[in-house]
N, C-alpha and C positions, 0 to 999 in steps of 0.2 A: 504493500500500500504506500509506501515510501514514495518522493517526488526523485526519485534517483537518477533518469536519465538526464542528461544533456536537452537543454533546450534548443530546440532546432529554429532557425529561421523564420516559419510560421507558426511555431510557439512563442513568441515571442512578441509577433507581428498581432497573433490574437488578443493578447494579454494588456499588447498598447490600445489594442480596440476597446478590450473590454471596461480599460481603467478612464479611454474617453468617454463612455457609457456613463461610467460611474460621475465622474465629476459633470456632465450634461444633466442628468438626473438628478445634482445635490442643486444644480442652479434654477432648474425647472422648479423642483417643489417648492424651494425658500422665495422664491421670485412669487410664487401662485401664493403662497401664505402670505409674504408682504413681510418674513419675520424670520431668523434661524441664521446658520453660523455658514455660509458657503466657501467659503476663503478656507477654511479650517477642516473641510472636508476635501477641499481639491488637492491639499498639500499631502492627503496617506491616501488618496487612492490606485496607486502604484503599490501599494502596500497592502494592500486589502483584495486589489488586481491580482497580485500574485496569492495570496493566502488562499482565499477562499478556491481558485484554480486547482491549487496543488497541493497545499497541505494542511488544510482546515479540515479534517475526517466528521463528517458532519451527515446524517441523515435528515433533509430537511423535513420529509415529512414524518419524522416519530422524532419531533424534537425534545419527547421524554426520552428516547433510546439510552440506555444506563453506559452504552459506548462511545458516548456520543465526545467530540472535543466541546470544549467550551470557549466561545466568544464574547469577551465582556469591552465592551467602547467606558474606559475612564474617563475616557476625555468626549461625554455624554453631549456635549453642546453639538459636538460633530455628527447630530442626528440624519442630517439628509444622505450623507455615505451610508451610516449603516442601513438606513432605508432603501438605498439605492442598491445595495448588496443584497437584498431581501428580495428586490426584483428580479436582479440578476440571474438568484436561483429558483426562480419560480414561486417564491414564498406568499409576496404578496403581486397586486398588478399593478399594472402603467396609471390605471386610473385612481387609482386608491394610494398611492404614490402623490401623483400631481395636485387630484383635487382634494384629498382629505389632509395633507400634512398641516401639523398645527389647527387644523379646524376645529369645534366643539363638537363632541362626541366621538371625534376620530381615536381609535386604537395608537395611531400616529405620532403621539404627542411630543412637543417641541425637547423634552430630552426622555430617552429608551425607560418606557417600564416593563416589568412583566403583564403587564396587558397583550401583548406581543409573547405568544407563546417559546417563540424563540431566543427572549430575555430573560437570562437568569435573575437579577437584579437591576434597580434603579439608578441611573447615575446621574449625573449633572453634579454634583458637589463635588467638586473636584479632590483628587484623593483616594478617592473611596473605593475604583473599582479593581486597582492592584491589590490591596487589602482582603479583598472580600477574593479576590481569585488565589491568593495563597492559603485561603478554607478549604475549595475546592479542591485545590492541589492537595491539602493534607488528607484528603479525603481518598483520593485515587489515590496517593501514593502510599496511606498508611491502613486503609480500612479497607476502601474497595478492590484493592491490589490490581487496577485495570489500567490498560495502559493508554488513556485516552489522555491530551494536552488540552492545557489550561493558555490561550492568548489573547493577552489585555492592550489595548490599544492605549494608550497612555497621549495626552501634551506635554511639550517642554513645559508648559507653563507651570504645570503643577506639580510640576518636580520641586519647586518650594514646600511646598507641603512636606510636614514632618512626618504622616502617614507614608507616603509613596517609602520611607528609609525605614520605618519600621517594617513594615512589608517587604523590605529586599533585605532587612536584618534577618527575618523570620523565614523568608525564601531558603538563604546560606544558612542557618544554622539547624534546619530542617534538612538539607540537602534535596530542595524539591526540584529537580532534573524536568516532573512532565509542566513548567512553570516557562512560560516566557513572554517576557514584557518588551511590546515596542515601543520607543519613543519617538515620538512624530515632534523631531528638532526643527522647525519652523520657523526659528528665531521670534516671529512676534506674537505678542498678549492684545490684551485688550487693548492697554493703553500705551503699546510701545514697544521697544524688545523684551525680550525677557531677560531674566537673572545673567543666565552663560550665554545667550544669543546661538550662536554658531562654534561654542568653544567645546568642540568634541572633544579634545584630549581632556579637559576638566572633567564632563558628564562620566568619560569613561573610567578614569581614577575614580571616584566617587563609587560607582556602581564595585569595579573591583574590592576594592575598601569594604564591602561590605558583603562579600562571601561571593559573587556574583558572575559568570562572565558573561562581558561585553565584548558586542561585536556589531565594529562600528562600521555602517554602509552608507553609499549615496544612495538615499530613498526614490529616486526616480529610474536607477540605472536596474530592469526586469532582470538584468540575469544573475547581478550580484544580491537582489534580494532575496532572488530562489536561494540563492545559495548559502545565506544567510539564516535563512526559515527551513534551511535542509540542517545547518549545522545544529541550530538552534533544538530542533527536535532528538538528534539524535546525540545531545551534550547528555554527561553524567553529575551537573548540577544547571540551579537555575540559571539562566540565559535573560540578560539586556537586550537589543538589537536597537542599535541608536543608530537613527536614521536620519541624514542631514536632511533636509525636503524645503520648496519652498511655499510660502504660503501664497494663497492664488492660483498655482500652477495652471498652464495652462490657458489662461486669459490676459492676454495683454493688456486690458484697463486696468486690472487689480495684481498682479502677478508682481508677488516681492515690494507691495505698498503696504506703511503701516495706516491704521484708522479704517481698514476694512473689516477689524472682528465684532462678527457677530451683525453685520449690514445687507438684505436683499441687495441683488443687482436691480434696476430699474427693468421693466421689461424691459426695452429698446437695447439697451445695453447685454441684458439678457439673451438677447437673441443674438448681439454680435457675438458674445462668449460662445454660444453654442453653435454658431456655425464656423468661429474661429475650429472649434473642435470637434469640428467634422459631422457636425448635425446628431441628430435624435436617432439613438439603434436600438433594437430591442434583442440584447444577446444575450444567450440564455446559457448557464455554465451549469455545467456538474463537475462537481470536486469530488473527491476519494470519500467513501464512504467508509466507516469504520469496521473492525472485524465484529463480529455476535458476543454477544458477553455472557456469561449465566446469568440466570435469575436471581435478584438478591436474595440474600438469605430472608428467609423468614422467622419471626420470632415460634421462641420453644419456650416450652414450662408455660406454668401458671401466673398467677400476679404473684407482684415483688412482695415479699415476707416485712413487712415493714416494723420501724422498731417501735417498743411501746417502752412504756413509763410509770413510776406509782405516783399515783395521787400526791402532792403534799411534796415530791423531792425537788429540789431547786436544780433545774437544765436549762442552760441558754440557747436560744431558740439557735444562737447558728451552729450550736451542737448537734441540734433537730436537723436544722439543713444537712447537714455530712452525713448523720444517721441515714437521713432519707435518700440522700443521693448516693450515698453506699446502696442501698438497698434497688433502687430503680436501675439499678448496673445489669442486674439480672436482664435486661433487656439488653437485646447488641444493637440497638438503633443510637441508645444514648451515650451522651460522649462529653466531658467536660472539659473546661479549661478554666484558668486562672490566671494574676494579674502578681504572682509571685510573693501572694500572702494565703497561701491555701492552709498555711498552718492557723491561720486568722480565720478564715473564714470555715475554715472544715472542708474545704473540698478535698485536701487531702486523704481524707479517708475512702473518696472515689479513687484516687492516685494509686492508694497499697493495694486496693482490689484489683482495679481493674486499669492497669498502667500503660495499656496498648489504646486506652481511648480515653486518653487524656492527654491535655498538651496545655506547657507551659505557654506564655503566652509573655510573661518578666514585668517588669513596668511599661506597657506598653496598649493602653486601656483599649486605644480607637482600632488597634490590630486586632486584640482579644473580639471584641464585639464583633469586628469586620468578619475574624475569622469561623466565629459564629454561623453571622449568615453563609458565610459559603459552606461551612459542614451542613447547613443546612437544607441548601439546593440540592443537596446529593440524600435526600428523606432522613439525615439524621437529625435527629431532639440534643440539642446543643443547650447546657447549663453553662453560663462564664458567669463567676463569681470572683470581688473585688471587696472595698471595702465602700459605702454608699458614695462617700463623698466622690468618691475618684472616677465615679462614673460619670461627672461632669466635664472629663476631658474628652469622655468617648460619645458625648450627646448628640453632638449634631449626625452621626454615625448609628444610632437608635434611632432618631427622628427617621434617618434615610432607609432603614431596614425596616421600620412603617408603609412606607414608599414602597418598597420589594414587597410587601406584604409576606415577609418573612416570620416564622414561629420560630422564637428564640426565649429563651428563660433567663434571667437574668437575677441574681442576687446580689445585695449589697447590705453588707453590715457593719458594725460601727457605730448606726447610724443614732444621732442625735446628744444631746451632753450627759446624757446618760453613760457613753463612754467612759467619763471621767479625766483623769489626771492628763491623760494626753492634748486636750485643749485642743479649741476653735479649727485648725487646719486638720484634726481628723473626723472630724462632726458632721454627717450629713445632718442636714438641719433646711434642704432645699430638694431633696429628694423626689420626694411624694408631689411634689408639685411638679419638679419635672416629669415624670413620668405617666403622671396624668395627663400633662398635656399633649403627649405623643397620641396616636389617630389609633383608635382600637385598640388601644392597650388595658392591663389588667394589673388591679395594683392590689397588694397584697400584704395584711402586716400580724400574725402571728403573735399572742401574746405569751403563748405556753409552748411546749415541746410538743404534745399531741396536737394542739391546732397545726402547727408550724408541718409538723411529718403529712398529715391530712393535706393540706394544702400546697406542697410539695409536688405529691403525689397525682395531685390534679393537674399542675403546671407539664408535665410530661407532654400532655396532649391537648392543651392548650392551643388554641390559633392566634397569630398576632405576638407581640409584645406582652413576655409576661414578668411584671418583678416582684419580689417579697424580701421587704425589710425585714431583717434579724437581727438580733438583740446579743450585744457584750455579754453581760451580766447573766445569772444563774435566777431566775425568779420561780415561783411553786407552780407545779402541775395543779392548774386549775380544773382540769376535762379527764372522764373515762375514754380509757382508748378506743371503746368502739362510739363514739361520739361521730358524728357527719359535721362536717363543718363546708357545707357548697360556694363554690364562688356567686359572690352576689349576697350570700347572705349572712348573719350577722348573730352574738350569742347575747340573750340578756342572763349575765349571771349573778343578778341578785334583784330581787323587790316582788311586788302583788301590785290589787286592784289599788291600794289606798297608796301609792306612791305620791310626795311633795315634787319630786324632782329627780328628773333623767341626768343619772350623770355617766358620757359618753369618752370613750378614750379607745385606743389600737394600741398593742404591742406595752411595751412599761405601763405605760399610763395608764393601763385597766388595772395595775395591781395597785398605784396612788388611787384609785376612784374606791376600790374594795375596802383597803383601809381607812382612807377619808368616811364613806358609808359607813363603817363602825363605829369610828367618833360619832357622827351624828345622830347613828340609831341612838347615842345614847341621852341625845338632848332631845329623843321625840323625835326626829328628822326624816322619813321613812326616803330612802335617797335607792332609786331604782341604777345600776349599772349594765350599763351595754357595751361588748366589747366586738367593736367594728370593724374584724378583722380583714373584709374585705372593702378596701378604700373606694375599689374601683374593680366592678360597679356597687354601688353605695344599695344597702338593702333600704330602701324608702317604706317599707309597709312599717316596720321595726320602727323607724321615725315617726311615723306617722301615729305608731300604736305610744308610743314615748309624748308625743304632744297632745294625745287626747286624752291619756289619764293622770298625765300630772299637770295641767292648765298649760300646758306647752313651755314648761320651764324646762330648760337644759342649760347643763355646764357642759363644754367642748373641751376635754384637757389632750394638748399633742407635742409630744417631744419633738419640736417642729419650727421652722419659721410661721410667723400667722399666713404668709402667703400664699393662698394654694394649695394648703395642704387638710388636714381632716377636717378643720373648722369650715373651710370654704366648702370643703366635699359635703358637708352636712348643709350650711347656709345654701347653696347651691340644690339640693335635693328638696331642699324645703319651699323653695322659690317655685323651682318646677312644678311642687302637687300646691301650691297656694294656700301656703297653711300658715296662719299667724303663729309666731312662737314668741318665746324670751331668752333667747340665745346668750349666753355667755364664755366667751372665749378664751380659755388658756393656751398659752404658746409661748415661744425660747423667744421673746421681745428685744434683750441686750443682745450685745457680744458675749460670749461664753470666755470663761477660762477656765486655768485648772484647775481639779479640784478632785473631792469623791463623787460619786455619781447622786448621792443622795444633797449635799452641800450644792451641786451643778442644779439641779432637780428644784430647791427651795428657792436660791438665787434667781431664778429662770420664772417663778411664781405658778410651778405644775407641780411641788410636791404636794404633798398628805395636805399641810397647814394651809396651804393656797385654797387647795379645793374646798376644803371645810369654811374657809375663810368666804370666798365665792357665793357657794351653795347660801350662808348666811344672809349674803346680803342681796342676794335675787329672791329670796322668799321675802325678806323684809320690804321690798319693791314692790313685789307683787300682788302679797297678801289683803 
C-alpha cells in the first residue's frame, strides 16, 4: 500500500492538476460565502495534492473504518482546502461545496467540525489539533496496535502556541513513529509575518530539540513532497515535515502579499485567479485504501466490583475517585491519564492496575485534555485527572472538545480553601463555574466516598463533558452503599414536613450544613439539608420541594467563588421555575490564605458558625 514507486511524468502532471483543482475550489467557495481564509488554503494545496493521492490510506466511504488514517486540518481556518479535498474524493459535491460553505444550516461550516463525518475533531483554535492527534496516535500505537497514521496539517502561525511543543514533547517521548505533523511555512499571519517567517533552519532545531525529526521541503516542488510523506510514514519516531510554501500561490493578485488573511477574493478578481489556474475541473482521486483491521475487542465480564465503605469512617472523596477508577479498569475501553500529581489525585491506583492504559501526560494540562479527546475518537472513555485549579490552563481546550462533541471525564481536586495550608495558587475556587459554562457538560460534586464511587461510575458512559470535584480532606461516610445517587438529582439528608429553613451545600459544605443543623436543632431551629451533588444539571423538583415547605428560605453554602458556581446554579434554577424565594448566599468572598482547612473554612464565612450565624438572621427577616 506504500507510495513507493517513482513518480512518473504524468504522475506528477496529474497531481499539478489536481492541487489547481484544489486551490480553484478554496477560491470558489470563500468568494460565494463572501467570508473564509483562501490565501491560506492555496499555500498547502501541493501538500494535501500529494497526501491524499498517495499516502493518506483512507476509506472515504466507512469513515468509521477502525483502519482508517487520520486527517486533522490545525490550522482549521484553512477550511475551503479541506473542503475542497472532500470533493476531490467524492465525499461531498460541487454544489454543496460552492453554495452551502459558510451558509446557515450548512454541515460546511467556516472552521471543520465533526458535523462532517469525516472530522474527527473541531479546530479553529489554533493549537489544538496537533495535541488532540498525539491521543490518536497513543491510541494506534499503544492500545489499538494498528498501523494506520495520524497527519495534522498545522500553520506556521501557530507554532507560537505552547501547545503545538507540548505535543511534539509528548510525540518524542512516547516514541509515536505513526504521528506526523506538516507545517505549512507561509511566512504570513494575520497581521504580518510570523514569529520565524521563512527561517527553516530555526523551525527545524526546535522540532529536533524536542524528540522529533524534521524534514524540511519546498512545499510546492510534487516530487520532493512525495518523498517527504514517503519518509515520513515509514520513520521509526514522530516526523515534522516543514514545508516552505507561499501564501497565495498561484494567483498573481495575492501571491506572496501580506493583509490577504482571512479576505474573499472579489468575484471579478475571483475569476481572474481561477482562470489564471486553468479554470474549474472536476477531478476525482482515489488514494490507497487501508489494509482490514479486526474487530475491536469487545468488553468481557460483568460490571466493575466497585469499592464500598462503612458508614461513619472518614474517606476523601479523591480516595473515592482512584477507588473507583481502579475498579472501572475492569473494562478495556477505559484509559487514564494524569497531569503528574496522580499520587494527588489517586489516579494512581489506575496506574499499578492497569499500567498499559495509562499515560502520563507531566505538567502539561492542554496536552493531557487534548490527548483525551483523541483517545477518545478511537471509542475509548478517557478519565484525565489534575488538581481543579490547573485545569484553567487547559480550558479553552475543554470548551473546544465541547465543539468535537467529545465524551471525556475529567477530575479535579484540590478544589476550594478547604485544601488548606497550601494557599490561594492551589484552590480551585472558579471551577464549577467554568465548567458549567462549557455546552453540555455535567458537573458533579460528591460529598462522601459512596456518593463520589456512584457517580464515578456513571461518568464512564456519560456523553459530552463530564467533571467531578473531589475533596483533600477525609470527611464521614454519610450514605449506605447500595444508595443510587442519579445524575440530575440530588440527597436531602436531614429535616421533615415542619422545616424553618433549606440549608443547601455540595461536596464539604454539606458536612458545615449537618453540623451547623445541630446547633440549631438545639435553639428550636428545625434547619432541612440538601446535598447537591449534582451541580449540573441542578435537581429543581428538590428546590422547589425546599421553597415550599420552608417559606422559600434557603442558605446556599459553596466552597467556591460567589461567581457561577452553586449559589448561581440554585438562583438560576429558581429563576427558571418562577419561584419566589429568600436566598442567602455563602461563598470564599476574600483572597484565601494559609491556613487549616477549618481556620480557611470560618475566615471565608462557610464554616459551622457562619451558617448558624446566616440561618439566624434570614429567619429573623422573615418571620
Amino acid at each position: 500500500m506504500e507510495a513507493e514507486r517513482t513518480l512518473r511524468a504524468e504522475d506528477v502532471s496529474h497531481l499539478a492538476e489536481l492541487a489547481a483543482q484544489l486551490r480553484v475550489d478554496s477560491i470558489r467557495c470563500s468568494t460565494k460565502a463572501g467570508s473564509g481564509h483562501p490565501t491560506s488554503s492555496l499555500s498547502a494545496a501541493d501538500l494535501l495534492a500529494v497526501l491524499i493521492s498517495r499516502h493518506l490510506r483512507y476509506d472515504w466511504a466507512d469513515p468509521g473504518g477502525r483502519a482508517n488514517d487520520h486527517l486533522i486540518f490545525s490550522k482549521g481556518h484553512a477550511s475551503p482546502l479541506l473542503y475542497a479535498v472532500f470533493k476531490a474524493v467524492g465525499a461531498i459535491t460541487d454544489q454543496e461545496l460552492v453554495d452551502t460553505y459558510r451558509q446557515f444550516g450548512s454541515r460546511l461550516q467556516g472552521h471543520p467540525t465533526p458535523a462532517l463525518p469525516w472530522v474527527d475533531v473541531a479546530t479553529g483554535s489554533l493549537g489544538q489539533g496537533l495535541p488532540v492527534g498525539v491521543g490518536i496516535a497513543l491510541a494506534g500505537r499503544y492500545l489499538d496496535r494498528l498501523p494506520f497514521h495520524v497527519w495534522v496539517l498545522c500553520g506556521d502561525s501557530e507554532t507560537a502556541e505552547g501547545s503545538v511543543w507540548e505535543a511534539l514533547d509528548k510525540a518524542g517521548h512516547y516514541g509515536l513513529h505513526n504521528l506526523t505533523t506538516i507545517v505549512d511555512v507561509n511566512r504570513f499571519g494575520q497581521r504580518g509575518e510570523t514569529e520565524l517567517a521563512w527561517d527553516l533552519d530555526t523551525y527545524r532545531r526546535r522540532v529536533e530539540a524536542f524528540g522529533c525529526q524534521a524534514i524540511v521541503v519546498d512545499g510546492h516542488d510534487l516530487v520532493a513532497v512525495d518523498d517527504a510523506l514517503g519518509r515520513a510514514r515509514q520513520a521509526t519516531g514522530p516526523t515534522v515535515v516543514l514545508a516552505r510554501t507561499v501564501k497565495g500561490r498561484g494567483v498573481p493578485d495575492v501571491e506572496n502579499q501580506p493583509g490577504w488573511h482571512g479576505k474573499p477574493m472579489k468575484p471579478e478578481q475571483a475569476e481572474r485567479a481561477v482562470e489564471a489556474l486553468g479554470g474549474v475541473r472536476q477531478i476525482r482521486v482515489t488514494g490507497p485504501r487501508p489494509e482490514p483491521a479486526p474487530p475491536a475487542a469487545t468488553q468481557t465480564g460483568g460490571p466493575p466490583e466497585l469499592p464500598r465503605y462503612d458508614r461513619g469512617a472518614k474517606v476523601a472523596t479523591r480516595n473515592a475517585y482512584g477507588d473507583a477508577l481502579r475498579a472501572l479498569g475492569s473494562r478495556p475501553d477505559v484509559v487514564a491519564l494524569d497531569g503528574e500529581v496522580s499520587d494527588s489525585t489517586r489516579a494512581d491506583r489506575f496506574a499499578e492496575a492497569y499500567p498499559d492504559r495509562f499515560f502520563e501526560m507531566f505538567i502539561s494540562e492542554q496536552q493531557m485534555v487534548a490527548a483525551a479527546v483523541g483517545l477518545q475518537v478511537r471509542a475509548y472513555r478517557p478519565f484525565a485527572s489534575t488538581f481543579a485549579a490547573f485545569l484553567s490552563r487547559a480550558y479553552d481546550f475543554i470548551r473546544m472538545a465541547a465543539i468535537s462533541r467529545a465524551d471525556i471525564a475529567l477530575s479535579g481536586s484540590h478544589a476550594g480553601v478547604e485544601i488548606g495550608a497550601d494557599g490561594p495558587s492551589q484552590m480551585g475556587l472558579e471551577d464549577l463555574a467554568a465548567m458549567r459554562a462549557i455546552h453540555g457538560s455535567t458537573v458533579l460534586y460528591p460529598s462522601d466516598a459512596v456518593s463520589c464511587v456512584a457517580l464515578v461510575a456513571q461518568m464512564v458512559d456519560c456523553t459530552g463533558i463530564t467533571y467531578v470535584r473531589t475533596t483533600r480532606g477525609g470527611y464521614p461516610v454519610l450514605y449506605d452503599n447500595d444508595e443510587t445517587f442519579p445524575i440530575g438529582g440530588s440527597k436531602q439528608v436531614r429535616g421533615g414536613g415542619d422545616d424553618h429553613v433549606a440549608l443547601i451545600g455540595a461536596g464539604v459544605t454539606v458536612h458545615n450544613c449537618l453540623a451547623a443543623a445541630d446547633e440549631l436543632a438545639g435553639e428550636g431551629i428545625n434547619a432541612r439539608v440538601i446535598d447537591l451533588y449534582s451541580v449540573k444539571p441542578l435537581d429543581s423538583d428538590r428546590l422547589l420541594g425546599a421553597v415550599r415547605d420552608t417559606g422559600g428560605r434557603l442558605v446556599v453554602v459553596e466552597d467556591h467563588y460567589p461567581q457561577g458556581g452553586l449559589g448561581s446554579a440554585v438562583l438560576e434554577s429558581l429563576a427558571d421555575l418562577a419561584v419566589p424565594a429568600r436566598v442567602t448566599r455563602l461563598a470564599v468572598r476574600g483572597l484565601p490564605t494559609s491556613g487549616t482547612p477549618t481556620e480557611l473554612m470560618d475566615q471565608a464565612g462557610i464554616g459551622v458558625t457562619a451558617i448558624v450565624e446566616a440561618t439566624r438572621a434570614l429567619l429573623a427577616r422573615t418571620r
